[in-house]
FILO-263053 format. One record per residue: residue in three letters; y, z, x of N, C-alpha, C in turn; residue number from 0. Coordinates in pm, 1 decimal. Atoms other than C-alpha are relative to their C-alpha. Last residue first. Example, Ala and Ser with C-alpha at 12.3 -4.5 7.8 and 13.67 -1.06 7.14 Angstrom:
<recs>
   residu    n_north       n_up     n_east   ca_north      ca_up    ca_east    c_north       c_up     c_east   num
      SER     -119.0       -6.0      -82.0     -106.0      714.0     1367.0      109.0       73.0      -77.0     1
      ALA     -119.0        0.0       89.0     -450.0      780.0     1230.0      120.0        0.0       90.0     0
</recs>
This chain:
<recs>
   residu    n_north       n_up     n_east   ca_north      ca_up    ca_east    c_north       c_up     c_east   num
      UNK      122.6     -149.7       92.5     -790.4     2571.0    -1402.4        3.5       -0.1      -84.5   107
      UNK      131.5       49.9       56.3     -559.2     2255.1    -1262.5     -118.3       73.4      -51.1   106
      UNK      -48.4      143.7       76.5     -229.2     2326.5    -1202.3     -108.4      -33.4      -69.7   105
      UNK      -73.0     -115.6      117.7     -319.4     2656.2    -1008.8       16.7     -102.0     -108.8   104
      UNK      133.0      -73.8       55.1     -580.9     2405.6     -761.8       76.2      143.6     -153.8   103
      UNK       49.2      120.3       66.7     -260.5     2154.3     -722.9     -111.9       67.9      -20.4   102
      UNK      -59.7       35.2       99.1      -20.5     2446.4     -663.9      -65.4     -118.7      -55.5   101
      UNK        6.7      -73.4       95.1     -270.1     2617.1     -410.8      102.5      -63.8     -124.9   100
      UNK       83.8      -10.4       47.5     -362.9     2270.0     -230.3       37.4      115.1     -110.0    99
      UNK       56.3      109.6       77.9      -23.0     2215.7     -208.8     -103.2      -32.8      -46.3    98
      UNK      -38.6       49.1      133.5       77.1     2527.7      -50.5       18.4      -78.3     -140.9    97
      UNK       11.1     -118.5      108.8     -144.1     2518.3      157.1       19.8      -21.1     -132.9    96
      UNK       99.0       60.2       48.5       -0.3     2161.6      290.5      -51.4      110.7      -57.5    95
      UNK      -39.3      132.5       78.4      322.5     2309.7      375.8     -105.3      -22.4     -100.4    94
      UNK        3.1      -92.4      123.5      121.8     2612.1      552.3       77.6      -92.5     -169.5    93
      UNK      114.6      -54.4       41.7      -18.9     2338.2      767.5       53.1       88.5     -143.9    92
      UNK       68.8      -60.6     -101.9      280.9     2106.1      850.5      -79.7       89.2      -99.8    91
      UNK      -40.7     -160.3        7.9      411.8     1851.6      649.7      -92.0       80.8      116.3    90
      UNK      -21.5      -55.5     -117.7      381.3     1491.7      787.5       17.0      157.6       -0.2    89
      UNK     -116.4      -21.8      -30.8      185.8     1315.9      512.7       50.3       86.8       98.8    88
      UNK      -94.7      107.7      -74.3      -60.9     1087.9      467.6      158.1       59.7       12.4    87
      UNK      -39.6       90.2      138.9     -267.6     1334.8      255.4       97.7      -98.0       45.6    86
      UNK     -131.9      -40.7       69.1     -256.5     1555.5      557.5       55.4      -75.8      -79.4    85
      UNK       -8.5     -145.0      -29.2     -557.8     1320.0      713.0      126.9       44.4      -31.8    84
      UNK       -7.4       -1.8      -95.0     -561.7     1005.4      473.0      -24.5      146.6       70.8    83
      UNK      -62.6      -80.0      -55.6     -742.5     1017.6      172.9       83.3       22.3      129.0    82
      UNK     -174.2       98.0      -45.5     -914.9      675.8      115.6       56.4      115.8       46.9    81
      UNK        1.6      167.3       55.3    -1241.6      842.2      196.5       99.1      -42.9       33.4    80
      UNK      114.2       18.9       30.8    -1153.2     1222.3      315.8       16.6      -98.2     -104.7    79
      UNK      -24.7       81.5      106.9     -859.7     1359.8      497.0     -177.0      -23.2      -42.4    78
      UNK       85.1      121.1      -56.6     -915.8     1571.6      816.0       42.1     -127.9      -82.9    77
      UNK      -75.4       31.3     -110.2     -615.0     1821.2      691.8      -86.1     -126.0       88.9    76
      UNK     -126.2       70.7       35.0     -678.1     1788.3      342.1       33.2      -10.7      175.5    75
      UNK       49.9      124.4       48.8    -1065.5     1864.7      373.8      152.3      -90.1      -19.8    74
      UNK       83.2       79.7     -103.2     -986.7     2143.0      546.2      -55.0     -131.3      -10.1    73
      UNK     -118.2       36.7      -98.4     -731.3     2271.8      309.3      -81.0      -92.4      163.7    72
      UNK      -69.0      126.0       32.8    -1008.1     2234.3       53.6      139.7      -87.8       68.7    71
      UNK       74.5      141.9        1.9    -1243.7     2448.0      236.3      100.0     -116.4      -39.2    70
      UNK      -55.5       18.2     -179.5     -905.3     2744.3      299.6     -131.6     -178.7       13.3    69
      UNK     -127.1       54.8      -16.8     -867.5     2697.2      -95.6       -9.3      -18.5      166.9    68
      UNK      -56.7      -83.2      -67.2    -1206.8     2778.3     -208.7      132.2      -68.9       41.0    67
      UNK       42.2       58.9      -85.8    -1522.7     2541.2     -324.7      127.1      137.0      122.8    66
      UNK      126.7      -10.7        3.9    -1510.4     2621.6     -679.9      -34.8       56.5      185.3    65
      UNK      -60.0     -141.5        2.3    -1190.8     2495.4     -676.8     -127.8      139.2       25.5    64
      UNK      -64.7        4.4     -160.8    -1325.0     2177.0     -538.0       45.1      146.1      -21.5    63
      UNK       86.4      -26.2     -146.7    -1636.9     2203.6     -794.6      144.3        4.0      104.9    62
      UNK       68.8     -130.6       43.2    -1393.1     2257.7    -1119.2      -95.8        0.3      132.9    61
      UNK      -98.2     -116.2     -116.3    -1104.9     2017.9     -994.1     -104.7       65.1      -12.7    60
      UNK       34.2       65.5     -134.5    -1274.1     1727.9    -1209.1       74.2      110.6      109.8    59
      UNK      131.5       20.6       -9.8    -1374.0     1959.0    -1554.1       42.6      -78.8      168.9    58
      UNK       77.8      -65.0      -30.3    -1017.9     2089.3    -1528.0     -108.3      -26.3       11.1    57
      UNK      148.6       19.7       45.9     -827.9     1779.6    -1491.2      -60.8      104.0       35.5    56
      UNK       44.8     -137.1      185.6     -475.8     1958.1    -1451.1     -134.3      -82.3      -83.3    55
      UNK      -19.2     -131.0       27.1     -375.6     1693.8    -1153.5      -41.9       71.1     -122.4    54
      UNK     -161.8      -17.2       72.3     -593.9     1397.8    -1143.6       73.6      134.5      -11.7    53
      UNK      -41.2      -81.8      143.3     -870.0     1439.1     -922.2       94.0      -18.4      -42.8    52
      UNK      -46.9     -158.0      -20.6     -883.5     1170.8     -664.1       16.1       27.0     -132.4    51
      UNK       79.5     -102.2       83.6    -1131.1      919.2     -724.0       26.8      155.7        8.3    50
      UNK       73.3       24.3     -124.9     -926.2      611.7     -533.6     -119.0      122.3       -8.1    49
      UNK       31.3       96.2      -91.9     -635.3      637.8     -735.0     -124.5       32.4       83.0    48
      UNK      159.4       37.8      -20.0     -693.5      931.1    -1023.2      -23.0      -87.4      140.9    47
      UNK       53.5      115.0       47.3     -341.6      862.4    -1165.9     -182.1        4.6       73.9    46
      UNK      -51.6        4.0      121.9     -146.5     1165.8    -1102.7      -74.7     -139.9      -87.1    45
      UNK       84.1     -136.2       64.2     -362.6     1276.1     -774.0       76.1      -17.0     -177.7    44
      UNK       99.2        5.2       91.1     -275.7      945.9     -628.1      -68.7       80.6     -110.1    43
      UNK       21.0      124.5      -56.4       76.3      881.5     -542.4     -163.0        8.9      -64.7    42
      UNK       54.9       55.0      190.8       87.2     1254.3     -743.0       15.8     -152.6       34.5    41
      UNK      151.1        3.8       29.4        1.1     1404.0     -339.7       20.4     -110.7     -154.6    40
      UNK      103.7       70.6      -82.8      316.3     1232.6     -157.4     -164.7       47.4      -49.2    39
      UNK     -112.2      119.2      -75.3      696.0     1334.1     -319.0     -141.7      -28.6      118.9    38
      UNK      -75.9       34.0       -3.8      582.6     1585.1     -604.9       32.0     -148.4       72.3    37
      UNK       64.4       50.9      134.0      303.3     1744.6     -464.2       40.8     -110.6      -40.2    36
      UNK      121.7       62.6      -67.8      476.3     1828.1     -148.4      -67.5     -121.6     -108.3    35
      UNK      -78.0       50.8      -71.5      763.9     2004.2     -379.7      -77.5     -121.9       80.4    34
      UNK       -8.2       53.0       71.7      461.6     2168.1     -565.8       96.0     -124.8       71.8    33
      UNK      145.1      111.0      102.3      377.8     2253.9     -287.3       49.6      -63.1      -78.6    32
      UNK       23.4      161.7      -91.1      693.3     2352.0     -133.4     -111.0      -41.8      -32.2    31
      UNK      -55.9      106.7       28.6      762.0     2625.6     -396.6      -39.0     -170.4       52.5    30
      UNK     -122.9       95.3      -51.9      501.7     2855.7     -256.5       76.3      -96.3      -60.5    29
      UNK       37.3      136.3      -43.9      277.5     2996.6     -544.7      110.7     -101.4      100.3    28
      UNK        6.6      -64.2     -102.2      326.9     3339.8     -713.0      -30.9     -123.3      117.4    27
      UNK      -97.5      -75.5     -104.8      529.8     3173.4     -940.2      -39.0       50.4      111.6    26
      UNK      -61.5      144.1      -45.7      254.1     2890.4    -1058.0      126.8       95.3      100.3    25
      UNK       88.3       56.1     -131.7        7.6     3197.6    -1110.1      100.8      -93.0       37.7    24
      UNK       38.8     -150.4     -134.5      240.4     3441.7    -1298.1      -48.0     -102.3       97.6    23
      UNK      -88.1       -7.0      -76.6      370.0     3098.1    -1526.5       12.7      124.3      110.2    22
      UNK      -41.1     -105.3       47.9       15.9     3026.4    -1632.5      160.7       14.4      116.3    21
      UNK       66.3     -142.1      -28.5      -55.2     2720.1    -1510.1       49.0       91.1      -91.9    20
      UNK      -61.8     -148.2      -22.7      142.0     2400.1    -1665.2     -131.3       75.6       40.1    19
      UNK       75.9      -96.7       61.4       67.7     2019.7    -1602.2       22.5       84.1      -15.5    18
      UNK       76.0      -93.5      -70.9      342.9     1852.6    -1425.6      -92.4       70.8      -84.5    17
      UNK       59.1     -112.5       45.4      512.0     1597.0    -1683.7     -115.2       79.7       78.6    16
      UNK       73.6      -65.6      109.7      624.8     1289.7    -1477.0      -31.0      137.7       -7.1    15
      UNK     -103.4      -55.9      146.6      937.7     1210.5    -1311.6     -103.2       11.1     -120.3    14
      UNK      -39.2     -119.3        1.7      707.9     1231.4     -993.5       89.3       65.4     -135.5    13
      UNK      127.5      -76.8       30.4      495.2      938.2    -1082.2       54.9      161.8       42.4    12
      UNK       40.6       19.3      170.9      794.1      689.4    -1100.1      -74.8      127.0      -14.0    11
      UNK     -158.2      -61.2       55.9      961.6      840.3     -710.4      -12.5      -22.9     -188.0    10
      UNK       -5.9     -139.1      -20.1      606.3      782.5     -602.8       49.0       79.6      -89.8     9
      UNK      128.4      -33.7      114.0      539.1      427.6     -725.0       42.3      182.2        1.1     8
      UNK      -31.9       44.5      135.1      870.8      369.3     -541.2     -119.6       42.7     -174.8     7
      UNK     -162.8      -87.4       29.7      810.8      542.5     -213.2       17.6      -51.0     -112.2     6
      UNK      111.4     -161.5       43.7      418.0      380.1     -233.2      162.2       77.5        7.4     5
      UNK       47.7       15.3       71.6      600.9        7.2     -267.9      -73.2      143.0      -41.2     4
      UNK      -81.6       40.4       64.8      838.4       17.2       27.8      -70.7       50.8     -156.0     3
      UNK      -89.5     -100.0       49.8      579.2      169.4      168.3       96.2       -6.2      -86.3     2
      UNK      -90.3       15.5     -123.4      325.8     -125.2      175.4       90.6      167.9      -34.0     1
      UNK     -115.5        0.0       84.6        0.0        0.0        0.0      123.0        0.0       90.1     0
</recs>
């Protein structure tokens, strides 16, 4: 996907409707996830691309959550299939955290 073209799909798929948590769990929850979320995971995680979970699909989150947050950060920092490593993006570790916990709170 050229960039030109994944910054644009992005900037559509962010002015969408975030799923809700409970508002205890989404607060106790770094901002910058979601933030993260937002501006490089809902490229695919808002549409499924490539067999990523959609955000707030509970039946398809239910084994990764399942699975733990420090496993799934390990799987974000290698990448996996299309995935790149750090979801193709440049944040740094606790960054990315944060993004697994606001995309595993999003989705229960």
């Amino acid at each position: 996907m050229s960039s030109l073209y994944r910054i644009a799909f992005a900037a559509a798929l962010a002015s969408l409707p975030v799923p809700q948590a409970g508002a205890e769990t989404l607060a106790a929850i770094n901002p910058a996830g979601e933030k993260l979320y937002k501006s490089a995971c809902v490229v695919c995680h808002a549409s499924g691309v490539a067999n990523a979970p959609s955000l707030g699909d509970k039946q398809a989150w239910s084994p990764f959550i399942a699975q733990g947050t420090d496993a799934l950060l390990a799987t974000v920092l290698k990448g996996k299939g299309a995935m790149p490593p750090r979801g193709g993006s440049a944040a740094d570790e606790s960054t990315l955290r944060a993004a697994v916990e606001f995309m595993m709170a999003a989705s229960r």
